[in-house]
PAMIZA-760143 format. One record per residue (C-alpha): y, x, z; residue in three letters. Coordinates in nm, 4 decimals. Example, Ala and Ser with C-alpha at 12.3 -4.5 7.8 and 13.67 -1.06 7.14 Angstrom:
2
yy;xx;zz;r
-0.4500;1.2300;0.7800;ALA
-0.1060;1.3670;0.7140;SER
***
This chain:
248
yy;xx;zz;r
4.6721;-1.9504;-1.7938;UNK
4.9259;-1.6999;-1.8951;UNK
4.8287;-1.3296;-1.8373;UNK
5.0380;-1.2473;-1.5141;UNK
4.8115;-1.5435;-1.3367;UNK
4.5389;-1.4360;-1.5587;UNK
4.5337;-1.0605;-1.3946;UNK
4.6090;-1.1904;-1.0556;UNK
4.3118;-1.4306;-1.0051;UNK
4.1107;-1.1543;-1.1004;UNK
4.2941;-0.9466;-0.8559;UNK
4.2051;-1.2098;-0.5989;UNK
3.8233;-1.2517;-0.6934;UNK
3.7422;-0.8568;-0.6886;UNK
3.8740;-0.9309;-0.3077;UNK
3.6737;-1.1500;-0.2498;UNK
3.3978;-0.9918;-0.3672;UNK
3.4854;-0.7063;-0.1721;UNK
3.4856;-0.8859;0.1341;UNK
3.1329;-1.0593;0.0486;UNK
2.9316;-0.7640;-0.1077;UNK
3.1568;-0.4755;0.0493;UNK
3.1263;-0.1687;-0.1435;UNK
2.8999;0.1546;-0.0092;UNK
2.9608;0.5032;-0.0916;UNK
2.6389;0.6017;-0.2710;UNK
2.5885;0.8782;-0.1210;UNK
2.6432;0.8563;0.2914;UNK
2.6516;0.4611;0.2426;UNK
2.9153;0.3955;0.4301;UNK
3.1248;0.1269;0.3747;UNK
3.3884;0.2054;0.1594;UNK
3.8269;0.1404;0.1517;UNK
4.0134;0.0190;-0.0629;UNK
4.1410;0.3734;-0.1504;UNK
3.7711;0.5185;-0.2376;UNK
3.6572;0.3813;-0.5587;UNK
3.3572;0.5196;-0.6137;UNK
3.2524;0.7686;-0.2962;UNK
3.3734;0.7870;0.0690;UNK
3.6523;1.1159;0.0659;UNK
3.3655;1.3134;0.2244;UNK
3.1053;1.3156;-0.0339;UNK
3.3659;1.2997;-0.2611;UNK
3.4166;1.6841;-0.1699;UNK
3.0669;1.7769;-0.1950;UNK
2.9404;1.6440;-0.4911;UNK
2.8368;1.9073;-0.7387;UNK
2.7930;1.8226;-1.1356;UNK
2.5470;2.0368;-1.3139;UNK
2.7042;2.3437;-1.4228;UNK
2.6112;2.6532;-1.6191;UNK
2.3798;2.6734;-1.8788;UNK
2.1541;2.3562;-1.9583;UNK
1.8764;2.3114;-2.2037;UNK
1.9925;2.2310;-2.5561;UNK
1.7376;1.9282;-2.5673;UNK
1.7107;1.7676;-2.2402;UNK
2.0239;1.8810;-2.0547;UNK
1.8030;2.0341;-1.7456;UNK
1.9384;2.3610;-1.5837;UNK
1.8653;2.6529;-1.6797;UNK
1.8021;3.0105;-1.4871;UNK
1.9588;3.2355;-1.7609;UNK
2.2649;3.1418;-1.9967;UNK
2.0298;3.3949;-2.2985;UNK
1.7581;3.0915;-2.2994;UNK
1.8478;2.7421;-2.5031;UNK
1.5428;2.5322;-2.4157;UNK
1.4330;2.4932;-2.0206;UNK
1.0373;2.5452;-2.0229;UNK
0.9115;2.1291;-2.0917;UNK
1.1223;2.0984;-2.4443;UNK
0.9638;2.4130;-2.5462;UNK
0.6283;2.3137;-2.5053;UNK
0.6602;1.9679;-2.6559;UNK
0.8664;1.7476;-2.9184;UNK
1.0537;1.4666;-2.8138;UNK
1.1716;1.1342;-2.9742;UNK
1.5335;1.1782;-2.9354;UNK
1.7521;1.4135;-3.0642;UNK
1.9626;1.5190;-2.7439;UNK
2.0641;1.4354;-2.3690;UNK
2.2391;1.4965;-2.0453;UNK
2.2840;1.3850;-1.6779;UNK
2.5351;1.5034;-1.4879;UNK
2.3412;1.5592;-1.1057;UNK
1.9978;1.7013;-1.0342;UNK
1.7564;1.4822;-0.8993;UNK
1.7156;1.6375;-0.5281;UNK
1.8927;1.6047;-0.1526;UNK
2.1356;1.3549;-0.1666;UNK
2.0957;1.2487;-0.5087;UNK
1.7399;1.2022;-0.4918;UNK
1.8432;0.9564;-0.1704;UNK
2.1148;0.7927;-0.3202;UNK
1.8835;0.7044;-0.5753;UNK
1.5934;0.5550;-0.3960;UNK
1.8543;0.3294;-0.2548;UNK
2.0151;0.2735;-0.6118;UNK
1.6235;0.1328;-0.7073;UNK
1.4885;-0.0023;-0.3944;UNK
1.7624;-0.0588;-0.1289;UNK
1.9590;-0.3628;-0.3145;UNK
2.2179;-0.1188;-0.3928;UNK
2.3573;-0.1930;-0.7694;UNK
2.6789;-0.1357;-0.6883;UNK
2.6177;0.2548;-0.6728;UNK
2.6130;0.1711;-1.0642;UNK
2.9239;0.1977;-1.0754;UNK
2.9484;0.5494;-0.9568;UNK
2.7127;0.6620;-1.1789;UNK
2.8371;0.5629;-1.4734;UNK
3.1808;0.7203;-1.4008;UNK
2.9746;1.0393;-1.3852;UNK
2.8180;0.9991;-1.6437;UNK
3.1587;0.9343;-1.8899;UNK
3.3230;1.2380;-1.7175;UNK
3.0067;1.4538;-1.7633;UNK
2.9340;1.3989;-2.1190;UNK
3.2487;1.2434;-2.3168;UNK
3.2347;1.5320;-2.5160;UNK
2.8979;1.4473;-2.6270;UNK
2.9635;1.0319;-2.6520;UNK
3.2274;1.0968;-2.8828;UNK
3.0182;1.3089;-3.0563;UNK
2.7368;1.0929;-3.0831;UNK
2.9487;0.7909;-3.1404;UNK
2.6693;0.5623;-3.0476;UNK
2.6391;0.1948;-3.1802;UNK
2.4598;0.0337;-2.9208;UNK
2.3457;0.1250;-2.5449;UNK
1.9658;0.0684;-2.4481;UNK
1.9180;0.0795;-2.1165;UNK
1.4852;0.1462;-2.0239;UNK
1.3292;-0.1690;-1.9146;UNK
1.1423;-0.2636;-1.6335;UNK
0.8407;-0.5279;-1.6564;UNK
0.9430;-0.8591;-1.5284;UNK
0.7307;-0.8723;-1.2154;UNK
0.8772;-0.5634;-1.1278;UNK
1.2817;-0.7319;-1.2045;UNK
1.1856;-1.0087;-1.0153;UNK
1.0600;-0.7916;-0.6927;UNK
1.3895;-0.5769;-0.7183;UNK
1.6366;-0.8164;-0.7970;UNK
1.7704;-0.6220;-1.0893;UNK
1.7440;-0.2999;-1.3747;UNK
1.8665;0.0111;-1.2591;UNK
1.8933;0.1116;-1.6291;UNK
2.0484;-0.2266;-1.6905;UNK
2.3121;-0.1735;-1.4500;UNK
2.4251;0.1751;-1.5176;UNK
2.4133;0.0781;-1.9309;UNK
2.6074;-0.2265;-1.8667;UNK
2.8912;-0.0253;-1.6928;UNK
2.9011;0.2068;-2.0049;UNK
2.8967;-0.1091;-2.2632;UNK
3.2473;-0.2043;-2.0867;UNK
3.3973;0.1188;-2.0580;UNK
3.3349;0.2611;-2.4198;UNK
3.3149;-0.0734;-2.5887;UNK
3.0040;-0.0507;-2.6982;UNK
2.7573;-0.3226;-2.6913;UNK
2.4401;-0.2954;-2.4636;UNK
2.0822;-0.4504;-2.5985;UNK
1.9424;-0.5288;-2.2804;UNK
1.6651;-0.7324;-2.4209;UNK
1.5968;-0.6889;-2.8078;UNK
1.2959;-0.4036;-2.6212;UNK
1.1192;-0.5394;-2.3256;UNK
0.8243;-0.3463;-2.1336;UNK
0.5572;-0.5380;-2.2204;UNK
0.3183;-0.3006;-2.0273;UNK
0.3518;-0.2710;-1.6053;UNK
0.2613;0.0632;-1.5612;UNK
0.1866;0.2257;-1.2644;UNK
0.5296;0.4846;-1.1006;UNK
0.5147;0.7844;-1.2468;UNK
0.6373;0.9364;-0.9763;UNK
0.3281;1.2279;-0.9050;UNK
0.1868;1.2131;-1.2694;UNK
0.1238;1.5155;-1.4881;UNK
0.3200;1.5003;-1.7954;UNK
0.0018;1.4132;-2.0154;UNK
-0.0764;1.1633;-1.7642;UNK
0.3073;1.0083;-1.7939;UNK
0.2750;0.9593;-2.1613;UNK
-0.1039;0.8029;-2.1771;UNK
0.0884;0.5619;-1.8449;UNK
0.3644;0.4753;-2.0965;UNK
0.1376;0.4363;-2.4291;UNK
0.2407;0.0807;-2.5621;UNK
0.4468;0.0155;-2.2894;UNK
0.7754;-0.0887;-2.4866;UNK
0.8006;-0.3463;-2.7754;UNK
1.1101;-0.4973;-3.0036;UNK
1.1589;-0.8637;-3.0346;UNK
1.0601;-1.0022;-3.3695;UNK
1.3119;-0.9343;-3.6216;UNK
1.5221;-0.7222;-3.4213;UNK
1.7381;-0.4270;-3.5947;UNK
1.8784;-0.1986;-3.4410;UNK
2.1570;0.0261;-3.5519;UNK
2.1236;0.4012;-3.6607;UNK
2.2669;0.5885;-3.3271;UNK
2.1384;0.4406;-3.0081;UNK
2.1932;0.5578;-2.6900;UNK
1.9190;0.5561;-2.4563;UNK
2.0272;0.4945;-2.0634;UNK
1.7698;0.6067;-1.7568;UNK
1.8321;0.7069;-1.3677;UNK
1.5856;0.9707;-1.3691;UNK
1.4720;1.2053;-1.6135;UNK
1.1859;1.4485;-1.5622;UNK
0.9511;1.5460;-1.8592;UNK
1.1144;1.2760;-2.0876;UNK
0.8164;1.0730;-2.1620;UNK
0.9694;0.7497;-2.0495;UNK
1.2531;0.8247;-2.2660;UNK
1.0460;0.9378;-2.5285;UNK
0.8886;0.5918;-2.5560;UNK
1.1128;0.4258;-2.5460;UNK
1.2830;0.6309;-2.8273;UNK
0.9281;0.5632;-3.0408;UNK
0.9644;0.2289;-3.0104;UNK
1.3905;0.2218;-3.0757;UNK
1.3044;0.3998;-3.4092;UNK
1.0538;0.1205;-3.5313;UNK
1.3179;-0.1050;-3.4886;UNK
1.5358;0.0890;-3.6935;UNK
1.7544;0.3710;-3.5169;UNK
1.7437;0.6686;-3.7147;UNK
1.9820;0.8845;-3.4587;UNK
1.8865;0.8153;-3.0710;UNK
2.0153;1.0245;-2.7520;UNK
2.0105;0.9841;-2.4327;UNK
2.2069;0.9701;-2.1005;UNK
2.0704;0.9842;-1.7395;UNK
2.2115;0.9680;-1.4117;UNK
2.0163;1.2725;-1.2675;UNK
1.7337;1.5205;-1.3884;UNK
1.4670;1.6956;-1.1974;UNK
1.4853;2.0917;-1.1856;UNK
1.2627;2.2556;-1.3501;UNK
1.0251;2.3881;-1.0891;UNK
0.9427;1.9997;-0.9805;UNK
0.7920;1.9161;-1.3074;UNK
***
C-alpha cells in the first residue's frame, strides 16, 4: 500500500472510531467535534496550568517565590531526583480524574499527556529520558477497570517523544489498599514491597516515572526504589495533577 492510501485508511479508521467510541471533553464530558481535539472550546478557556513558584523536588505550588521546597520534600527524601504536573488535583481536575480512573474514560489520556509535553518540555529535554514507566496497578484491580491510567497517559508520551514505554518489566505484585485518606507514614508501610522487576530485567540509567496523581510521593517513591534495583541510576517523574499542599 503506497503512503497516500496508507494515510487515508488511517484517516478513515480514526472515523470510525470516532463514531464508535466518540470522544469526551475531559473536563465537562461532553461530546466532543471534530474541531476540539482535546477539550470542548469552553473548558478550553478555563483551564489553568500551575503557575508561579513550584517546589524544586516535587513540582507542588508554592505560597512564596523566596521558598524552594513546599513543606513534604523538606521533611523527607525521595527516590527520584525531580518532577512536575501541570494541574492541581482539586474542582474540575479532581473530577475529571475520577472519571479518567473509574468512569471508562481512557480517552481523557490523551489530553493529559498533551499537558503534560506542553508543561514540562523544558524539563523532558532536559532529562532526556530512556524509557517511560508508567505505575502499575495489580491485576485484579486491571481487570475490574478495564485498563492503567498510568499505562495510558505513558503510552501517549512513548509515541509522541519516541521513547519506549516498559509497561511490564515492574508489575505490582502487592494489592494494596487506596491510599486515598492515608497519612504519609501510613502510604509508604501500604506500598512496602508493593512493586517488583521481572527476572533479568535492566533498565536504562534515566527513567521517567508516569502517575495521575501525586500527593506525598510515596507511590512514586516506590516505585523509584524498585526502578533503581533494576538498574536506573537517574529517575524523574511526570504526573498529570498534584495535590496542594494544605490536603496532604
Amino acid at each position: 500500500m503506497n503512503r497516500e492510501r496508507w494515510a487515508g485508511s488511517r484517516i478513515r479508521a480514526g472515523k470510525i472510531a470516532e463514531l464508535i467510541y466518540p470522544r469526551h471533553c475531559p473536563f465537562c464530558d461532553c461530546l466532543l467535534s471534530g474541531s476540539e481535539p482535546y477539550l470542548c472550546r469552553k473548558c478550553a478557556a478555563s483551564v489553568k496550568f500551575i503557575s508561579g513558584p513550584v517546589c524544586m523536588k516535587c513540582g507542588r505550588p508554592l505560597e512564596s517565590d523566596t521558598m524552594e521546597f513546599c513543606d513534604n520534600c523538606r521533611r523527607r527524601e525521595h527516590s527520584f531526583l525531580r518532577g512536575f504536573a501541570p494541574l492541581t488535583y482539586r474542582g474540575m481536575v479532581q473530577d475529571s480524574i475520577t472519571r479518567f480512573k473509574y468512569g471508562n474514560r481512557a480517552e481523557y489520556a490523551a489530553f493529559y499527556s498533551a499537558a503534560i509535553l506542553k508543561y514540562g518540555r523544558a524539563h523532558l529535554e532536559q532529562w532526556r529520558p530512556e524509557r517511560i514507566v508508567p505505575v502499575p496497578i495489580h491485576p485484579d484491580r486491571y481487570r475490574k477497570r478495564g485498563y492503567n491510567q498510568a499505562e495510558e497517559v505513558a503510552l501517549h508520551l512513548s509515541r509522541q517523544l519516541g521513547i519506549p514505554c516498559s509497561s511490564h518489566e515492574i508489575f505490582r505484585q502487592k494489592n494494596t489498599r487506596p491510599q486515598k485518606g492515608l497519612t504519609p507514614s501510613m502510604r509508604r508501610k501500604n506500598l512496602s514491597g508493593a512493586f517488583a522487576a521481572k527476572d533479568g530485567i535492566r533498565l536504562p540509567e534515566r527513567v521517567l516515572l508516569v502517575d495521575d496523581i501525586y500527593t506525598t510521593g510515596a507511590t512514586l517513591d516506590a516505585l523509584a526504589e524498585t526502578a533503581a534495583e533494576a538498574g536506573a541510576k537517574k529517575i524523574w517523574f511526570a504526573c498529570i495533577s498534584i495535590a496542594p499542599g494544605q490536603s496532604i
